[in-house]
Structures are given as structure tokens and as C-alpha cells.
ROBA-30889 format. One record per residue: y, z, x of N, C-alpha, C in turn. Coordinates in nm, 3 decimals, decimal comma. Each point is the difference from the previous one (the first is absolute). Layout:
! residues N
(atom (Y; Z; X); (Y; Z; X); (Y; Z; X))
...
This chain:
! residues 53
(atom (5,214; -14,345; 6,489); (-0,064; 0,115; -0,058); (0,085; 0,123; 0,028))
(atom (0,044; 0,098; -0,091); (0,089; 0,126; 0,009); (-0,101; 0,109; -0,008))
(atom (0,030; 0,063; 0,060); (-0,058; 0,167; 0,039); (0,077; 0,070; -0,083))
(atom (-0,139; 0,130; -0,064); (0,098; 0,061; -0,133); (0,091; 0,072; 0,075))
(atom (0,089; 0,087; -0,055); (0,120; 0,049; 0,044); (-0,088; 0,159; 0,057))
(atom (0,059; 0,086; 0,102); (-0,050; 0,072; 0,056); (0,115; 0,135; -0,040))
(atom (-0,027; 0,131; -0,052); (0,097; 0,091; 0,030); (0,011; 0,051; 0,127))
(atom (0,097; 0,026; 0,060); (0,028; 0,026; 0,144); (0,023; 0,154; -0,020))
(atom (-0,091; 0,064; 0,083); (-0,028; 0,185; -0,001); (0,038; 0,045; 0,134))
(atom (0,108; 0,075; -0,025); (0,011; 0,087; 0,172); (-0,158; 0,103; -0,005))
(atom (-0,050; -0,033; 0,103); (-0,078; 0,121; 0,070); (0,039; 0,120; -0,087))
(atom (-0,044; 0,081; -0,047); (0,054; 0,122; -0,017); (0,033; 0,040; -0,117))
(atom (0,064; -0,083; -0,077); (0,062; 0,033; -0,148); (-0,123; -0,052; -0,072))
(atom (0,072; 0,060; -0,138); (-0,105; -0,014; -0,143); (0,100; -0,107; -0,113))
(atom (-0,088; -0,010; -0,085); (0,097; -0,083; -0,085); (0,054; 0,131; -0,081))
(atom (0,134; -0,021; -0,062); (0,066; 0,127; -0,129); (-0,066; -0,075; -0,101))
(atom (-0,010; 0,122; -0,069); (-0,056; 0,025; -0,128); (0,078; 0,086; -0,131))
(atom (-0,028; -0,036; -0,094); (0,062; 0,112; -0,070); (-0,131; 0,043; -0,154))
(atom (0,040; 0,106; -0,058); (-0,090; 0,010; -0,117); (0,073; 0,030; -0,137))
(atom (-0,065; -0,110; -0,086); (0,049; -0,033; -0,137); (0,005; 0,112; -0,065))
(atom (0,097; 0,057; -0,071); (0,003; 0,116; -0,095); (-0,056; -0,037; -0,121))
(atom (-0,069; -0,127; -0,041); (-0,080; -0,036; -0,148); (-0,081; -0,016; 0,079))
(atom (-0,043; -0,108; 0,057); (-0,158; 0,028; -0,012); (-0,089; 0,046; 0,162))
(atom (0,081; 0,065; 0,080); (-0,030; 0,096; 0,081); (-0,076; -0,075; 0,119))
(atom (0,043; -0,096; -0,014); (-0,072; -0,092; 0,169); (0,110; 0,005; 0,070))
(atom (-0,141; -0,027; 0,106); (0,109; 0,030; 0,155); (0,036; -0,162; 0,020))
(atom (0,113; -0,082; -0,028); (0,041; -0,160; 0,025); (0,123; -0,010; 0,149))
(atom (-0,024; -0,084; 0,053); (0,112; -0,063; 0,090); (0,128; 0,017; -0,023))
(atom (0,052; -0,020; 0,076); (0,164; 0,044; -0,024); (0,069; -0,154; -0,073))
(atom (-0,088; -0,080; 0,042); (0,040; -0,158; -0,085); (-0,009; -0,037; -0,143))
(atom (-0,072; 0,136; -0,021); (-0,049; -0,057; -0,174); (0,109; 0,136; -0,079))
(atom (0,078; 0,082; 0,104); (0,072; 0,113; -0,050); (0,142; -0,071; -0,163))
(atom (0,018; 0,026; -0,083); (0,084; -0,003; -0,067); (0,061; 0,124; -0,033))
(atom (0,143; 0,027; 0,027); (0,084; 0,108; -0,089); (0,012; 0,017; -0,132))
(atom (-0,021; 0,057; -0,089); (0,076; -0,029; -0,182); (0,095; 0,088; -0,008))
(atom (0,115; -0,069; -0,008); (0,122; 0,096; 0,016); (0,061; 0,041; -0,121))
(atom (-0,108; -0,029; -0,094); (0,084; 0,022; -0,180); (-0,067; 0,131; 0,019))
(atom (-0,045; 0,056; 0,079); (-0,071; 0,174; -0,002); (0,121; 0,039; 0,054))
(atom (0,007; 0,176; -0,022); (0,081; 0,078; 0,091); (-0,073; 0,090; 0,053))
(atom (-0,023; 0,012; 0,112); (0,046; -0,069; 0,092); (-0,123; -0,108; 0,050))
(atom (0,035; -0,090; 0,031); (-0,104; -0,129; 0,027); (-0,089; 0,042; 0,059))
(atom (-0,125; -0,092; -0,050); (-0,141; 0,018; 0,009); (-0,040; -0,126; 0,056))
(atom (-0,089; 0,034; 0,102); (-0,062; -0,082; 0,069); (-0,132; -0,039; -0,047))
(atom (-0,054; -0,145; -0,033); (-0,079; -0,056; -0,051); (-0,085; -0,118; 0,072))
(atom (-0,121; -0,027; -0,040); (-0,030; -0,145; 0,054); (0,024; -0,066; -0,098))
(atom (-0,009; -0,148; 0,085); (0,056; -0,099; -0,124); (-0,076; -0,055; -0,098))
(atom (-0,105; 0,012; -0,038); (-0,089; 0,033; -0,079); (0,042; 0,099; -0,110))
(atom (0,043; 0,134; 0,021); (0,006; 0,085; -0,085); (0,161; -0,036; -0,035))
(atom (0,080; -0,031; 0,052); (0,115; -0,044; -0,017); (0,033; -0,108; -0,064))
(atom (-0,097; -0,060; -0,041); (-0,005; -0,093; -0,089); (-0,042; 0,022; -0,153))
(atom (-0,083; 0,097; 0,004); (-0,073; 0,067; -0,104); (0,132; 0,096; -0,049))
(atom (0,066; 0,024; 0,063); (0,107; 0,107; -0,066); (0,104; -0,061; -0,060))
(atom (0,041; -0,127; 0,018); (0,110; -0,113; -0,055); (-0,012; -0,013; -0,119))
């Protein structure tokens, strides 16, 4: 039997975050995508970064 996987947190810190310039949520730094066909690149979730393709 496997135990689900655990994220390991120092005491003290927060998780990073960043916020989507389309649709204005606050998401994880894991779901962050760049679109670099902007000038100067725009930071997106990947959700909305998909929608812009």
C-alpha cells in the first residue's frame, strides 16, 4: 500500500504565487506560463494560455 505523496513545507515560508493578467486569479507559480509572442512578455495561467493560441 503507497502513501499519497506529501509536499514538504519549511516552517515559515508560503507557497509563490503569481496573478493572471486575463483572467485575474491569484494561481501557483506551477500553473505560471510566459507568452513571449507579446512585447514585452506576459505572464499567464495555463488555462488562459491556451485560450490565446
Amino acid at each position: 500500500m503507497t502513501s499519497p505523496k506529501k509536499k514538504k513545507e519549511i516552517p515559515g515560508t508560503k507557497e509563490i504565487t503569481f496573478k493572471c493578467r486575463f483572467c485575474q486569479q491569484v494561481k501557483p507559480l506551477a500553473e505560471m506560463e510566459v507568452l513571449g509572442r507579446f512585447y514585452p512578455p506576459v505572464v499567464a495561467c495555463r488555462d488562459c494560455a491556451k485560450k490565446e493560441q
